[in-house]
C-alpha positions as CSV (number, residue, x, y, z in Angstrom):
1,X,33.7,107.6,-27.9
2,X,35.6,104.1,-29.2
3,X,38.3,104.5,-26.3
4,X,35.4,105.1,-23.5
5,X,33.6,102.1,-24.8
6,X,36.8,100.3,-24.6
7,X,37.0,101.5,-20.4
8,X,33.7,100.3,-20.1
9,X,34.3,97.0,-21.6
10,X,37.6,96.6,-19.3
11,X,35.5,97.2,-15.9
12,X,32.4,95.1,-17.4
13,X,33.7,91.6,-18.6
14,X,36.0,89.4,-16.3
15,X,38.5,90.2,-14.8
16,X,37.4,93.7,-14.5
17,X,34.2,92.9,-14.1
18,X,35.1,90.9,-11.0
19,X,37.3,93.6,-9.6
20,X,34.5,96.0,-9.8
21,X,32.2,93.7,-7.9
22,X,35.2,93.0,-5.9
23,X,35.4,96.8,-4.9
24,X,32.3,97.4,-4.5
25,X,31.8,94.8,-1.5
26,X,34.6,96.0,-0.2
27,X,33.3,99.7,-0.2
28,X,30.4,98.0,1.4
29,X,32.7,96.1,4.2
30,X,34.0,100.0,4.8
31,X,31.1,101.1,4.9
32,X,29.7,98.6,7.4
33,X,33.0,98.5,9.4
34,X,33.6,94.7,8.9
35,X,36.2,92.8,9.6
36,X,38.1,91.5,6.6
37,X,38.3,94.6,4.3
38,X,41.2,95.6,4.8
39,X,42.6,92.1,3.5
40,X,39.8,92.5,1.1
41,X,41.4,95.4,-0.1
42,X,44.8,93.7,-0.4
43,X,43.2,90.9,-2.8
44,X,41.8,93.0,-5.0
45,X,44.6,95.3,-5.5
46,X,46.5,92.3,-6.5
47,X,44.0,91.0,-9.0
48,X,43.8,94.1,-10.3
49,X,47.5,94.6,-10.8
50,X,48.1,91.2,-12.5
51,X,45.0,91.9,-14.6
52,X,47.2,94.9,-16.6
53,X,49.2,95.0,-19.1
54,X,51.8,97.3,-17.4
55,X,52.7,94.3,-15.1
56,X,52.2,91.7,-16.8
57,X,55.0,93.5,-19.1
58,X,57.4,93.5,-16.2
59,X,56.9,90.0,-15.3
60,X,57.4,88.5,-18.3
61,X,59.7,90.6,-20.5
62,X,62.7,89.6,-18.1
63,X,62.3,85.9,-19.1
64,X,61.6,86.9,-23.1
65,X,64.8,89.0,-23.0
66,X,66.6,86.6,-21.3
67,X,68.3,85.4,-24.5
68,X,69.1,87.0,-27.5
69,X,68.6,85.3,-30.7
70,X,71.6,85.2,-33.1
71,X,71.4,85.6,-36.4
72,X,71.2,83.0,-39.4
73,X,74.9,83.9,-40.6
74,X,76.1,83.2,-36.4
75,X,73.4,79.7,-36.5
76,X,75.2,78.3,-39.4
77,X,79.0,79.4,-37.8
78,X,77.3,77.2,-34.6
79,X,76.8,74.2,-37.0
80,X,74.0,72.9,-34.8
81,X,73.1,69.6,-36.2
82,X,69.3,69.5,-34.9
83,X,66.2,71.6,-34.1
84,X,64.5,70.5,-30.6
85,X,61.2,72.3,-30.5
86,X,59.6,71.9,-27.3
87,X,55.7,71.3,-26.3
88,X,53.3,73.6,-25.6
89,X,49.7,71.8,-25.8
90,X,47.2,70.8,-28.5
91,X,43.4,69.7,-28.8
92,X,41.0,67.4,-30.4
93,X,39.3,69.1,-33.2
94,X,38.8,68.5,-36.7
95,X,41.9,69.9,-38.6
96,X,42.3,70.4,-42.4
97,X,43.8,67.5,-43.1
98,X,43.2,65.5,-40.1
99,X,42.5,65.7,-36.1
100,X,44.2,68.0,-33.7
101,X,45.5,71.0,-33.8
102,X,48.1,73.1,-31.9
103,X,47.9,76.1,-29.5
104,X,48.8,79.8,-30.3
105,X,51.9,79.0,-28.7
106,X,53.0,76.3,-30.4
107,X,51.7,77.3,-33.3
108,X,54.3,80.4,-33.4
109,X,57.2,77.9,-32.5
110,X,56.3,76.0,-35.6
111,X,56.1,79.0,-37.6
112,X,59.7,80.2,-36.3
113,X,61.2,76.3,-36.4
114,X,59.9,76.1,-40.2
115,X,61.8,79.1,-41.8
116,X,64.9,78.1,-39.6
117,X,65.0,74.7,-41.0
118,X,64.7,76.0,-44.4
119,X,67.6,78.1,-43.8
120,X,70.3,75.2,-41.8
121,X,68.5,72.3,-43.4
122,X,68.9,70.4,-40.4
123,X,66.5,67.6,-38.8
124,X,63.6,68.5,-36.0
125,X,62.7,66.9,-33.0
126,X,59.1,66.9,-32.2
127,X,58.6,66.9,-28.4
128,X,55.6,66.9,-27.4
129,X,52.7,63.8,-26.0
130,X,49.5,63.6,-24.8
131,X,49.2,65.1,-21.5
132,X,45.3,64.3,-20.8
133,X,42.6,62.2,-22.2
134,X,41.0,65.1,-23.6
135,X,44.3,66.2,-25.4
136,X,45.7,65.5,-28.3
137,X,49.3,64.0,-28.7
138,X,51.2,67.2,-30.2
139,X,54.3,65.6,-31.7
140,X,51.8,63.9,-34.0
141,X,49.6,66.6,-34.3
142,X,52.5,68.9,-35.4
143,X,54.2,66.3,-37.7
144,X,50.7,66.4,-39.5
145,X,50.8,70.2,-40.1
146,X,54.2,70.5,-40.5
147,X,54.1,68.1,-43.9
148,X,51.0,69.9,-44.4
149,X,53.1,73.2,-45.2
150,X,55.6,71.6,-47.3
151,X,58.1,70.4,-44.6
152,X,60.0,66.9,-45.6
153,X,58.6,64.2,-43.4
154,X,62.3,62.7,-43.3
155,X,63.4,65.8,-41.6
156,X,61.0,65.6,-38.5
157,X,61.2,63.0,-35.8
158,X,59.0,62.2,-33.0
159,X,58.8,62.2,-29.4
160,X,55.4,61.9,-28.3
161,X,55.4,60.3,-24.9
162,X,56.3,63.5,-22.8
163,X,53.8,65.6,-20.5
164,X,55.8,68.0,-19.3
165,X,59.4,70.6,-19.8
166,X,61.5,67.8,-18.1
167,X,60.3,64.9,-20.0
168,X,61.0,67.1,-23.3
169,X,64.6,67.6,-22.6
170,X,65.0,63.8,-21.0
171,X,63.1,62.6,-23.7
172,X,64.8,64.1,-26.3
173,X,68.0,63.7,-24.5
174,X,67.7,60.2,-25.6
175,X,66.9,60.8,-28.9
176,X,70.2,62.6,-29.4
177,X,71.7,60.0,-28.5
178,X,70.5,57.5,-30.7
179,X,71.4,59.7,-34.2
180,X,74.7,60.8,-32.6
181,X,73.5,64.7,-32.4
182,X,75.6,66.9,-30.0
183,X,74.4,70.5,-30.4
184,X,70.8,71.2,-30.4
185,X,68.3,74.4,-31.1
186,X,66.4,75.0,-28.8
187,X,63.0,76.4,-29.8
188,X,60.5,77.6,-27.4
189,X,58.3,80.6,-26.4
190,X,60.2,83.2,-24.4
191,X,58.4,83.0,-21.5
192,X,59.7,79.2,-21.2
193,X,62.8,79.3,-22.5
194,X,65.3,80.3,-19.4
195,X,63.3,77.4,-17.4
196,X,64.0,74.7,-20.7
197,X,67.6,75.4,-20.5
198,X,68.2,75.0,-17.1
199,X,67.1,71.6,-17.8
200,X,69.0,71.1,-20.9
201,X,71.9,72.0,-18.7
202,X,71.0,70.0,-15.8
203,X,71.0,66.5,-18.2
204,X,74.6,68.0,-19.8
205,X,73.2,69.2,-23.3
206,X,74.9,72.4,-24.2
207,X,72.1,73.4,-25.9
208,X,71.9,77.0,-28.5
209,X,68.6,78.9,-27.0
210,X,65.7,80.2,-29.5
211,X,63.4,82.4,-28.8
212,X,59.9,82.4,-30.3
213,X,56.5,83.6,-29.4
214,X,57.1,86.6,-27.9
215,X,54.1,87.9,-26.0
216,X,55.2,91.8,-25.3
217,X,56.5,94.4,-27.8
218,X,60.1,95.1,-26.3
219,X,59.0,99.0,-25.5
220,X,56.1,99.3,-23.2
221,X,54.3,102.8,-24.3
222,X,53.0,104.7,-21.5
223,X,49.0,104.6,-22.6
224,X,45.6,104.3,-20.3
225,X,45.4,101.1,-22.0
226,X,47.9,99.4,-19.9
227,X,46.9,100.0,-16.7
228,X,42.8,98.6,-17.4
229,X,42.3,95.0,-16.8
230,X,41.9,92.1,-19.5
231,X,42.4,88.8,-19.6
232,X,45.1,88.6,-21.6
233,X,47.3,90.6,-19.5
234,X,45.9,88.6,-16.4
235,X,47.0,85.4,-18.2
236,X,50.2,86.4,-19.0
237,X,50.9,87.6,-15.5
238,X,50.3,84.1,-14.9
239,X,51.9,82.3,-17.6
240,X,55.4,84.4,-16.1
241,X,55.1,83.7,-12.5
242,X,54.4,79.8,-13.2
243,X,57.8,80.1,-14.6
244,X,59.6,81.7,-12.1
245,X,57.8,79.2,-9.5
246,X,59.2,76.3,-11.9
247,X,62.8,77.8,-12.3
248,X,62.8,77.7,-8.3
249,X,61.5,74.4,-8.3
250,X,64.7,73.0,-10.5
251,X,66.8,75.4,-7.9
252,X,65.5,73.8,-4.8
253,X,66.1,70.1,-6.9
254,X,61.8,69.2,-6.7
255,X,61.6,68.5,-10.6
């Protein structure tokens, strides 16, 4: 009874609930012999198909297994002498201890950038700014929380102007510069990190990839369950092909 209710709820609530009305006016458009349905037909199969977790899984497990994360033991060998985690959006809200707080993705960065400092004891750079007027500026926001949990203010610097992947690395780029660092950890979400480090590569920073915030298991289990609709997997779905439409982008020189 639990896993029907579960169907149900996947057909009822959005997405699925508009690829059932979706099918049903095109059942209608068959029906009628209208013009349109078979394009009709097209649409929805594509909504549908992004809407699971099944291909959502194969979109964006290619950019999460990109890279493989070394070990602490091989991080230390590397002697990287600073932590670059990258944006990933925040909010004005109350907080704890003050206003703003992070996104789920950024929030897992932090989470992996924390116990990595802790084990090189090596400075962070904060990138991250205020991208609209109803945002909040992250590298503050994250400085806040990071001292919150213990971290030592002197460890984290700020750069809070940039809006977007390409300001991050220029940005930060210029911070390097100024405290003499030459070989950075990179720390992003999976799903960002390939398009980050053709940019880091682009501006000549050999840069040591990080991968946090991983939104698949690595095995995909064949279930019922991941061929329904949600919005999760819908999001996802698009979360990966932004990237891949980015990573073009830099190939075709238009960031």
């Amino acid at each position: 009874m639990l896993y029907l209710v579960k169907i149900f709820y996947a057909f009822i609530i959005p997405p699925g609930g508009i690829i059932s009305l979706l099918i049903l006016f095109n059942i209608y458009l068959y029906w009628k012999k209208i013009k349109g349905k078979y394009i009709l037909s097209m649409i929805t199969l594509l909504f549908y198909l992004l809407s699971t977790n099944f291909i959502a899984y194969h979109l964006v497990k290619p950019l999460e297994n990109f890279y493989q994360n070394k070990t602490i033991e091989q991080l230390k060998q590397d002697k990287n002498d600073v932590i670059i985690m990258l944006g990933g959006g925040a909010i004005n809200v109350a907080d704890i201890d003050g206003e703003g707080q992070v996104s789920g993705y950024v929030a897992n960065r932090m989470i992996t950038v924390m116990r990595l400092q802790k084990e090189l004891d090596i400075p962070i750079i904060l990138s991250g700014g205020k991208v609209f007027e109803d945002t909040g500026r992250e590298a503050d926001i994250e400085k806040r929380i990071f001292e919150g949990m213990g971290v030592n203010s002197q460890a984290l610097i700020l750069e809070n102007q940039s809006r977007n992947t390409v300001e991050n690395v220029q940005n930060s780029k210029v911070i390097m510069e100024e405290y003499n660092f030459t070989k950075p950890l990179v720390i992003t979400s999976g799903f960002h990190l390939l398009r980050a480090m053709e940019i880091f590569a682009r501006e000549g920073i050999e840069a040591t990839p990080y991968v946090a915030d991983y939104q698949m298991s690595d095995e995909l289990v064949f279930s019922i369950f991941n061929f329904l609709p949600n919005n999760g997997s819908l999001n996802t779905s698009c979360m990966a092909i932004r990237e891949y439409l980015g990573i073009l982008a830099l190939k075709l020189k238009m960031q």
